[in-house]
DOLOKE-190865 format. One line per field, with one value per residue (C-alpha): x, y, z; residue number from 1; residue in three letters. Coordinates in Angstrom, 2 decimals. Example, Ala and Ser with C-alpha at 12.3 -4.5 7.8 and 13.67 -1.06 7.14 Angstrom:
// residues 2
east	(12.30 / 13.67)
north	(-4.50 / -1.06)
up	(7.80 / 7.14)
i	(1 / 2)
aa	(ala / ser)
***
This chain:
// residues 337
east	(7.65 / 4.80 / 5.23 / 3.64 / 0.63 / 1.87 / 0.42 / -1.15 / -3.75 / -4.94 / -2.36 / 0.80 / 3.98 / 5.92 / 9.72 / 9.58 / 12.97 / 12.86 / 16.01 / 16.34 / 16.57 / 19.90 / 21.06 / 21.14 / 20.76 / 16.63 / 17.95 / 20.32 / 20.36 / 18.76 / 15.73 / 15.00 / 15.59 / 13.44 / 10.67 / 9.99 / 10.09 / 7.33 / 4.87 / 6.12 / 5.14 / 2.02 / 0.65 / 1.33 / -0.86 / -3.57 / -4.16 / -3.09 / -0.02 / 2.64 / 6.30 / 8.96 / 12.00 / 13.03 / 16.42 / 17.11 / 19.84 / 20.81 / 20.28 / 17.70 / 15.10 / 14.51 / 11.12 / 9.22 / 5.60 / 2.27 / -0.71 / -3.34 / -6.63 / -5.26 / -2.91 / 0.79 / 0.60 / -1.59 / 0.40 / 3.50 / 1.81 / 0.75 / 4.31 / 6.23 / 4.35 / 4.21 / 7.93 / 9.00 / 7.09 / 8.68 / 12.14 / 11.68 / 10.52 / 12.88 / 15.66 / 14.11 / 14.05 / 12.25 / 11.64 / 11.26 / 12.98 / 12.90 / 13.95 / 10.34 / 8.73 / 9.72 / 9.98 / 8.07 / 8.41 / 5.32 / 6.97 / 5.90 / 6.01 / 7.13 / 9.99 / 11.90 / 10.19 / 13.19 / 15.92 / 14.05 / 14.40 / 18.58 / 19.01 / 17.39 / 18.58 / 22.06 / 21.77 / 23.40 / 26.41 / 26.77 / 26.23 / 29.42 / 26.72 / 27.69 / 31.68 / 30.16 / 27.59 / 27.77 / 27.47 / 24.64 / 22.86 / 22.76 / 21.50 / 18.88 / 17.47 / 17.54 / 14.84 / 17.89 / 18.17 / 14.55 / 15.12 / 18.27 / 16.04 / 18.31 / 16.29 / 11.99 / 9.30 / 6.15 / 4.84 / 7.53 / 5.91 / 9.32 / 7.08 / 6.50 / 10.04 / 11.16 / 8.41 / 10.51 / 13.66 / 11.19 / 8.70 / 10.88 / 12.08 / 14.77 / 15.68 / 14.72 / 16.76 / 20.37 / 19.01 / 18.48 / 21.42 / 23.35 / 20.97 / 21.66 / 25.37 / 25.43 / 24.47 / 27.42 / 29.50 / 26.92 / 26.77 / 24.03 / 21.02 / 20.56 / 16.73 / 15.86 / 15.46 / 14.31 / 15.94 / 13.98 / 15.95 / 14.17 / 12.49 / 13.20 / 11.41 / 12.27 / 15.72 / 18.48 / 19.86 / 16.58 / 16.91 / 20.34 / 19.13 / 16.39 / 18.61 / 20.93 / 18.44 / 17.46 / 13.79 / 12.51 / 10.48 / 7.68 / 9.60 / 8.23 / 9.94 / 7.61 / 7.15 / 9.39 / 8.31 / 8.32 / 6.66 / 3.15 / 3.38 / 3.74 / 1.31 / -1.27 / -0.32 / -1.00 / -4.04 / -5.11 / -3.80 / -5.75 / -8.80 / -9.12 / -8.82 / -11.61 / -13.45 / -12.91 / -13.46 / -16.85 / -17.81 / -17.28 / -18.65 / -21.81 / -21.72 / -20.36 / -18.81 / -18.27 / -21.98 / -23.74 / -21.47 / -23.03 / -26.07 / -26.03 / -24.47 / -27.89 / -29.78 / -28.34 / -28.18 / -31.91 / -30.25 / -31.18 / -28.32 / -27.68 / -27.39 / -24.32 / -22.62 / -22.93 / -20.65 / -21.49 / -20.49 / -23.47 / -23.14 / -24.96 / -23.76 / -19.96 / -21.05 / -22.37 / -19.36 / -16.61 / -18.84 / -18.59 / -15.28 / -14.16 / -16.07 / -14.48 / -10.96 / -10.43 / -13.62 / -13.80 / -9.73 / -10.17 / -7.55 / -8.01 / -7.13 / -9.74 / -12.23 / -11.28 / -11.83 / -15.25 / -16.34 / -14.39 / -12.03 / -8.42 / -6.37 / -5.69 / -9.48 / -10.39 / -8.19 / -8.99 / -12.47 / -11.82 / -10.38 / -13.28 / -15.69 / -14.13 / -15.40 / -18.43 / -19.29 / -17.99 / -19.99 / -22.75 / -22.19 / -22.82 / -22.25 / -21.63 / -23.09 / -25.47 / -25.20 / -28.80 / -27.66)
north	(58.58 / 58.18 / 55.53 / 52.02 / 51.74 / 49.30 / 45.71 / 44.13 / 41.94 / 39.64 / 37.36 / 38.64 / 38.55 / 41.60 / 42.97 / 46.42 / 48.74 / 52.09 / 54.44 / 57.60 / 60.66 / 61.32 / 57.78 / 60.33 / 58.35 / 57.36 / 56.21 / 57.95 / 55.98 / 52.62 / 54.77 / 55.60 / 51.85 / 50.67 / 53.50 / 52.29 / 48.92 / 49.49 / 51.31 / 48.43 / 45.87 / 47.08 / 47.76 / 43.94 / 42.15 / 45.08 / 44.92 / 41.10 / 41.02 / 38.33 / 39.32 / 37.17 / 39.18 / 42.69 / 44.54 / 48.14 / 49.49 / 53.25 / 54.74 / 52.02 / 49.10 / 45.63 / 44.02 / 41.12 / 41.36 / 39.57 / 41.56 / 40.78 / 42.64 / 46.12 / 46.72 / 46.98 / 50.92 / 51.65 / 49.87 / 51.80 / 55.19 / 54.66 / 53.40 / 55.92 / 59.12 / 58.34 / 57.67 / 60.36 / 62.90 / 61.76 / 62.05 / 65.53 / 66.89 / 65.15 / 65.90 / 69.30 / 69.10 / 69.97 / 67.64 / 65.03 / 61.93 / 59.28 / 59.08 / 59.61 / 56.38 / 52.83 / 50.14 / 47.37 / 44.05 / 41.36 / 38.40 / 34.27 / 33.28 / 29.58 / 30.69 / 33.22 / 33.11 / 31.18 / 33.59 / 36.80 / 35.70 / 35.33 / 38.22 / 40.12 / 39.15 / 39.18 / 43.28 / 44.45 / 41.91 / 42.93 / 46.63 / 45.99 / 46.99 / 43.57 / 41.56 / 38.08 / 35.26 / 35.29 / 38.87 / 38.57 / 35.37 / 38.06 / 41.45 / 43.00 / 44.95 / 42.53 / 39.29 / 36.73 / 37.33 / 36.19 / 33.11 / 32.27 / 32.39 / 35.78 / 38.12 / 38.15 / 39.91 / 38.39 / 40.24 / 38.57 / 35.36 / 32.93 / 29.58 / 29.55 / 30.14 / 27.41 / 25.44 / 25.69 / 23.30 / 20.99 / 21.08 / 20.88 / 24.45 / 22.06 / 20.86 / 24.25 / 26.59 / 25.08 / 24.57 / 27.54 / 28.88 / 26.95 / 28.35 / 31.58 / 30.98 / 29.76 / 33.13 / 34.77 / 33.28 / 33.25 / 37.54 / 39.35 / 38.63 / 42.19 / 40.46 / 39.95 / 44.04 / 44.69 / 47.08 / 45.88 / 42.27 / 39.43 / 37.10 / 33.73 / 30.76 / 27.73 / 29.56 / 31.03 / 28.16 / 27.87 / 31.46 / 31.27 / 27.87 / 29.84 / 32.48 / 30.41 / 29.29 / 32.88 / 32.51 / 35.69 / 35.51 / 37.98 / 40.43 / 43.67 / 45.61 / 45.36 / 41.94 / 38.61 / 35.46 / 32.87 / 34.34 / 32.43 / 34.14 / 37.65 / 37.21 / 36.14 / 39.37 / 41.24 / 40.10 / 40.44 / 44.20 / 44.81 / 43.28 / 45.50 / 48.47 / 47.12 / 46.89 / 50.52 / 51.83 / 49.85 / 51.17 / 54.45 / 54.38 / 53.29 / 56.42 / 54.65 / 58.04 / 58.73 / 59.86 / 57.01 / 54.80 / 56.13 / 55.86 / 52.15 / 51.81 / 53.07 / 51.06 / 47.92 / 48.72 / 50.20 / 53.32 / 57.23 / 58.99 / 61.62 / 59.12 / 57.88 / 61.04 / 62.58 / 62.15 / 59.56 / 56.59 / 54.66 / 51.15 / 51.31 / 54.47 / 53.32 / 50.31 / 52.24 / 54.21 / 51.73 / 49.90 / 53.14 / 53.58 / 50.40 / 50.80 / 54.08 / 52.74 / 49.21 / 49.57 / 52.79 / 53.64 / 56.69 / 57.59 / 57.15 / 60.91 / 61.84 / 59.56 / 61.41 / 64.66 / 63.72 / 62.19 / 65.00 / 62.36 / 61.46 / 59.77 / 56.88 / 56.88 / 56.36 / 53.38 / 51.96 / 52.07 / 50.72 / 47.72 / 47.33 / 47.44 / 44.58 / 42.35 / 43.88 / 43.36 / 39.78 / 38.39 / 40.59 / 39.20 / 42.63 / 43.93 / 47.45 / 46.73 / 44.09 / 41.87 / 43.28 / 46.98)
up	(-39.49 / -36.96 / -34.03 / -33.90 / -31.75 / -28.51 / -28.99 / -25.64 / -25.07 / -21.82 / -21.24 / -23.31 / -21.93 / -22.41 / -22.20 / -20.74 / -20.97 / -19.19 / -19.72 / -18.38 / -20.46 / -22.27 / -20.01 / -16.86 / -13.80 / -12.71 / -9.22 / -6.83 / -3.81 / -2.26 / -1.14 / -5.07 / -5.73 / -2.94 / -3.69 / -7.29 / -5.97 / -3.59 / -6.67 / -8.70 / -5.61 / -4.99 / -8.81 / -9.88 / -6.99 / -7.58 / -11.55 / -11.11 / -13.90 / -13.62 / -12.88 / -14.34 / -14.28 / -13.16 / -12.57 / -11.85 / -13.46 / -12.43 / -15.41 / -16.81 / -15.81 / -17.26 / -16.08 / -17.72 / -17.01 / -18.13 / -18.26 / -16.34 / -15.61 / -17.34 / -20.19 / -19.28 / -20.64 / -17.69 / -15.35 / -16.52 / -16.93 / -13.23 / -12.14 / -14.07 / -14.02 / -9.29 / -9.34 / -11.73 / -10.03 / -6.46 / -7.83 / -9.23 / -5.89 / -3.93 / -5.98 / -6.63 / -10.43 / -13.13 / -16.58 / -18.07 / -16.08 / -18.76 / -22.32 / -24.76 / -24.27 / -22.59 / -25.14 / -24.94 / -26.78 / -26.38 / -27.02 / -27.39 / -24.30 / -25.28 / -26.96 / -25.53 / -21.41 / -20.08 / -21.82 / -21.36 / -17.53 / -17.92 / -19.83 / -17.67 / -14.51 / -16.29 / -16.61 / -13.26 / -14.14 / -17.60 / -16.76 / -14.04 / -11.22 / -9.71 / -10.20 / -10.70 / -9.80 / -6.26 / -5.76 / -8.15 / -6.26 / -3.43 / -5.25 / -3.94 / -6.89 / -9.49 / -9.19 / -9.47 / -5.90 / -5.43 / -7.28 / -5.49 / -2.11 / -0.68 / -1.27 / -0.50 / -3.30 / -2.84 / -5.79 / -7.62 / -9.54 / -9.12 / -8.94 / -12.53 / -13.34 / -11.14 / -12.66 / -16.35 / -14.40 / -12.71 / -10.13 / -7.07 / -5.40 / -4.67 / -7.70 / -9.79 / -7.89 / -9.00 / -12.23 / -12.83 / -11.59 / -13.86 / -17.14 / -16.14 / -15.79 / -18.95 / -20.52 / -19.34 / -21.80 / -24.50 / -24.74 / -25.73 / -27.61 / -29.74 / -30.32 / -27.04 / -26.84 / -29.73 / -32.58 / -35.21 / -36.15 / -38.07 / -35.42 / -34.84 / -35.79 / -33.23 / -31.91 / -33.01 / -35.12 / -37.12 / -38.00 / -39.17 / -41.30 / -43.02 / -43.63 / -45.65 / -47.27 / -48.52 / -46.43 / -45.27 / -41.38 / -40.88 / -38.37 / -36.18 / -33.58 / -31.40 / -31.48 / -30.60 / -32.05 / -34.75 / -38.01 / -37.16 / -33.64 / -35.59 / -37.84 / -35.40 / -33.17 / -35.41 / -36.86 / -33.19 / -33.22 / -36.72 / -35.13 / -32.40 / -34.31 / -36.59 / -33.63 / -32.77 / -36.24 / -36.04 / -32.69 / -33.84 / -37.26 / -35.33 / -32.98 / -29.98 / -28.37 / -24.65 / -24.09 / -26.59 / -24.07 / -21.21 / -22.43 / -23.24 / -19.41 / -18.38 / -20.12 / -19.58 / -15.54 / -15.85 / -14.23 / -14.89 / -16.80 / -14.90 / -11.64 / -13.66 / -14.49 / -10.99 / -7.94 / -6.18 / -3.84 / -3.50 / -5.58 / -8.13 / -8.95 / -8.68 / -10.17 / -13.24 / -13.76 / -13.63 / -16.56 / -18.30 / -18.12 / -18.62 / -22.07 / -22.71 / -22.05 / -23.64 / -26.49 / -27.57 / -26.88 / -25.10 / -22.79 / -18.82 / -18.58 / -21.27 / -19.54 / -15.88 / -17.20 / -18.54 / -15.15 / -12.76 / -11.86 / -11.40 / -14.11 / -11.39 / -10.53 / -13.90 / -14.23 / -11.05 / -12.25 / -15.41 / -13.68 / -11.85 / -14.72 / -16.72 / -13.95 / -13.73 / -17.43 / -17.28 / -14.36 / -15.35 / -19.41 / -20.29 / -23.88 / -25.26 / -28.77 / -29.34 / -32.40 / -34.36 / -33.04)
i	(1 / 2 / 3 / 4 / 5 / 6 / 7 / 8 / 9 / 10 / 11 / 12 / 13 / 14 / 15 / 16 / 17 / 18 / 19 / 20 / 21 / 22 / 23 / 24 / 25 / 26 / 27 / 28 / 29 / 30 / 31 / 32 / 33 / 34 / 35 / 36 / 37 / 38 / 39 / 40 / 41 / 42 / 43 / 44 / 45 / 46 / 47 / 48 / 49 / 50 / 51 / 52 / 53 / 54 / 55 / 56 / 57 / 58 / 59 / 60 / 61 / 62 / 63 / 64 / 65 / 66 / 67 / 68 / 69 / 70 / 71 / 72 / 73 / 74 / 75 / 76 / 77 / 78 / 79 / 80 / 81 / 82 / 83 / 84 / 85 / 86 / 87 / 88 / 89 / 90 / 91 / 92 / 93 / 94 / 95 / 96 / 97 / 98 / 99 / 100 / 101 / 102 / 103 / 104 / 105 / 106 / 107 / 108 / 109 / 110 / 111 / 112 / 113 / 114 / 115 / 116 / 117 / 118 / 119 / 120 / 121 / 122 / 123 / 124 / 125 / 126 / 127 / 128 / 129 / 130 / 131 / 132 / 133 / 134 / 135 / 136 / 137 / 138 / 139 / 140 / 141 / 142 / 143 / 144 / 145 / 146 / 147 / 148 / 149 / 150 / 151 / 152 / 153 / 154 / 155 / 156 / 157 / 158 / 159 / 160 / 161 / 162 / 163 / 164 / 165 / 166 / 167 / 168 / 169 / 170 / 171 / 172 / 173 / 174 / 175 / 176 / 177 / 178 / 179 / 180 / 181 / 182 / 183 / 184 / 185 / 186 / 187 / 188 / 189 / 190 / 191 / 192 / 193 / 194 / 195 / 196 / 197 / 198 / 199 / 200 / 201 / 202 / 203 / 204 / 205 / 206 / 207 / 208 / 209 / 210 / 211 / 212 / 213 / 214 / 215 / 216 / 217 / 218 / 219 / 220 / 221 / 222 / 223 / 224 / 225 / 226 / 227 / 228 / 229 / 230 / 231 / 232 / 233 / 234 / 235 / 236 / 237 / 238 / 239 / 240 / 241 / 242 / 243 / 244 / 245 / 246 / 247 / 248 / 249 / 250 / 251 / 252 / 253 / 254 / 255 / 256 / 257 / 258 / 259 / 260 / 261 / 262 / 263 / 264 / 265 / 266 / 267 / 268 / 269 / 270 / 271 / 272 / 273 / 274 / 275 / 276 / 277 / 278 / 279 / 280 / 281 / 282 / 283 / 284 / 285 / 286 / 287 / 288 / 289 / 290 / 291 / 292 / 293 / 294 / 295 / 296 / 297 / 298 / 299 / 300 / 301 / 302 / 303 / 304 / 305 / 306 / 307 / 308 / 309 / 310 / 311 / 312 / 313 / 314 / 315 / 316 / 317 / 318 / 319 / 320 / 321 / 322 / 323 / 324 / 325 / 326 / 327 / 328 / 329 / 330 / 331 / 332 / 333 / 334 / 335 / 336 / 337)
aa	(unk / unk / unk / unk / unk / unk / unk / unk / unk / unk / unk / unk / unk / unk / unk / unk / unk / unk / unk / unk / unk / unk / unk / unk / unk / unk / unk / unk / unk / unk / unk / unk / unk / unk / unk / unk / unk / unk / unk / unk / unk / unk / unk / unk / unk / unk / unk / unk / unk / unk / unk / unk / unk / unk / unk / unk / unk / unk / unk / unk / unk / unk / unk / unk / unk / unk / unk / unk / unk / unk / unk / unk / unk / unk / unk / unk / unk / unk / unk / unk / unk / unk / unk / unk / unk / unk / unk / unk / unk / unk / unk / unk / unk / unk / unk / unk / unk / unk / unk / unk / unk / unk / unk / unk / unk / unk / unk / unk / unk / unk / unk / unk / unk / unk / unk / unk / unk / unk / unk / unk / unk / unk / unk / unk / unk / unk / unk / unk / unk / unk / unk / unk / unk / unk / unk / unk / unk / unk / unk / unk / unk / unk / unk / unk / unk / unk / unk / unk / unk / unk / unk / unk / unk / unk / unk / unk / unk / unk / unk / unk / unk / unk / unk / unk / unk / unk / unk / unk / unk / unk / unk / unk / unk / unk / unk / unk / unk / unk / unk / unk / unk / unk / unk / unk / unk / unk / unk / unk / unk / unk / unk / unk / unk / unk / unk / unk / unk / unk / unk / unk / unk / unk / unk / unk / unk / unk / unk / unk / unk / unk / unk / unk / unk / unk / unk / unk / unk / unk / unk / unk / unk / unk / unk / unk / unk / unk / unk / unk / unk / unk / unk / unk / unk / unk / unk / unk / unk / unk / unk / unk / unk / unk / unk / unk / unk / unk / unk / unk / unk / unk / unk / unk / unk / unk / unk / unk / unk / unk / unk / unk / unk / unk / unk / unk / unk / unk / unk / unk / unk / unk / unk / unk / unk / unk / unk / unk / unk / unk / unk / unk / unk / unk / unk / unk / unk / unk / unk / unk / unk / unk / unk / unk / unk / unk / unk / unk / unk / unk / unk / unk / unk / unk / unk / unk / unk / unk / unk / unk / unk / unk / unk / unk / unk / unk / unk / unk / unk / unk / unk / unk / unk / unk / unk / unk / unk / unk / unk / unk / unk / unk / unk / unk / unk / unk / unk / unk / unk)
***
């Protein structure tokens, strides 16, 4: 049975789990730990995504992560493909270093943000990485640490956490303490990662009412969220595709792309397609790609190898061009096209 397409959008809040293959160890020493960290730390300001939550595991990784000005599969393309090849050469191996693909869960942010944020920073203490609170208040590769004020990220977005036990650091930091606490004694949540349960609708005590009363909730792997939330997600999902289908039904391929890039920035073609660093011509081509990538659903690597670029160029540039066709209000098809 073929795999679901990942769901993402602007703004979605997503629970990432990345395991390594055949749950062989992803990080060896502190210096692994640390070196992920740093891709991780400098990725999140860059493509502006919201960290909630993170802990590294050594044969796995929790993080909780908003997207911001790229989807969260190019951020973790870009993270995993750096770190994984780093580990093989320093470790001098050969191979895949985590297990098929990392599963990712957008969830409704109302409902499920403040335990996402326990049960993640729960991990190393669950996993027996850590012997109990206080050890965990103080360890440094899980974003409880953060929280707890022993530990600095300043990628690490901790005010809006605090800001879900009130709006003193003061105040919040205990609070939160205490909620997370809490969750020892409460186990796991199976849903929180996934596996294909029925979602909830207000909690876990709604979803056992409406399952006593023989109710059935609109459920998806991929997704966590009341059965509105679903729905809506994937309406959203079904949408874009539409969108795609259109584009291409229309003959919106790479080069009609390019061509409409021209037009609209009253640029010669072939200025756009050649190597160049002046700014209209960068200009130009982070527009194009940015089409490319997130309208027509062409791959960043597809997209390099038209343009003779890097896979990271292409996403860099991609990045860019969303701004540029925002300020500039710029549109790939126009409505009487």
């Amino acid at each position: 049975m073929p795999r679901k397409a990942r769901i993402d959008a602007p703004g979605a809040l997503h629970h990432i789990i990345v395991r390594g293959i055949e749950r062989h160890k992803i990080f060896i020493s502190d210096y692994d730990r640390q070196n992920f960290l740093n891709r991780l730390g400098k990725l999140i300001p860059e493509t502006q995504t919201d960290c909630f939550a993170w802990a590294l595991i050594p044969n796995h990784v929790h993080l909780l992560l908003r997207t911001g000005l790229i989807p969260v599969s190019v951020l973790m393309s870009r993270l995993l493909t750096g770190y994984a090849l780093w580990f093989n050469r320093k470790y001098q191996r050969h191979g895949q270093l985590f297990q098929n693909r990392y599963k990712s869960i957008l969830c409704q942010e109302d409902l499920y943000l403040k335990e996402l944020v326990r049960y993640i920073h729960l991990n190393p203490l669950r996993a027996g990485v850590v012997k109990d609170m206080t050890k965990l208040d103080e360890h440094p590769w899980c974003g409880h640490s953060v929280l707890m004020n022993k530990a600095k990220q300043t990628w690490q977005n901790i005010n809006y956490v605090y800001e879900l036990f009130a709006q003193k650091k003061g105040l919040a930091r205990p609070r939160y303490r205490i909620f997370v606490e809490k969750g020892i004694a409460e186990g796991e949540h199976p849903a929180l990662t996934g596996g294909g349960l029925l979602r909830s609708i207000g909690g876990w005590t709604a979803l056992k009412e409406l399952r006593k009363a023989g109710i059935r909730v609109k459920g998806d792997e991929r997704i966590l969220g009341d059965s509105d939330f679903v729905k809506n997600v994937l309406k959203s999902a079904e949408e874009e595709f539409e969108e795609k289908y259109e584009l291409k039904a229309k003959g919106y391929d790479f080069d009609r792309t390019a061509r409409r890039v021209a037009e609209v920035l009253a640029m010669d073609i072939a200025q756009i397609m050649a190597l160049g660093k002046s700014p209209q011509t960068v200009k130009a081509r982070s527009l194009l790609c940015f089409w490319a990538h997130r309208r027509l659903g062409m791959t960043t690597i597809e997209i390099g190898r038209r343009l003779n670029i890097s896979q990271s160029a292409a996403s860099r540039s991609s990045m860019r061009g969303q701004k540029i066709a925002q300020e500039g209000c710029f549109e790939l098809i126009t409505q009487n096209a």
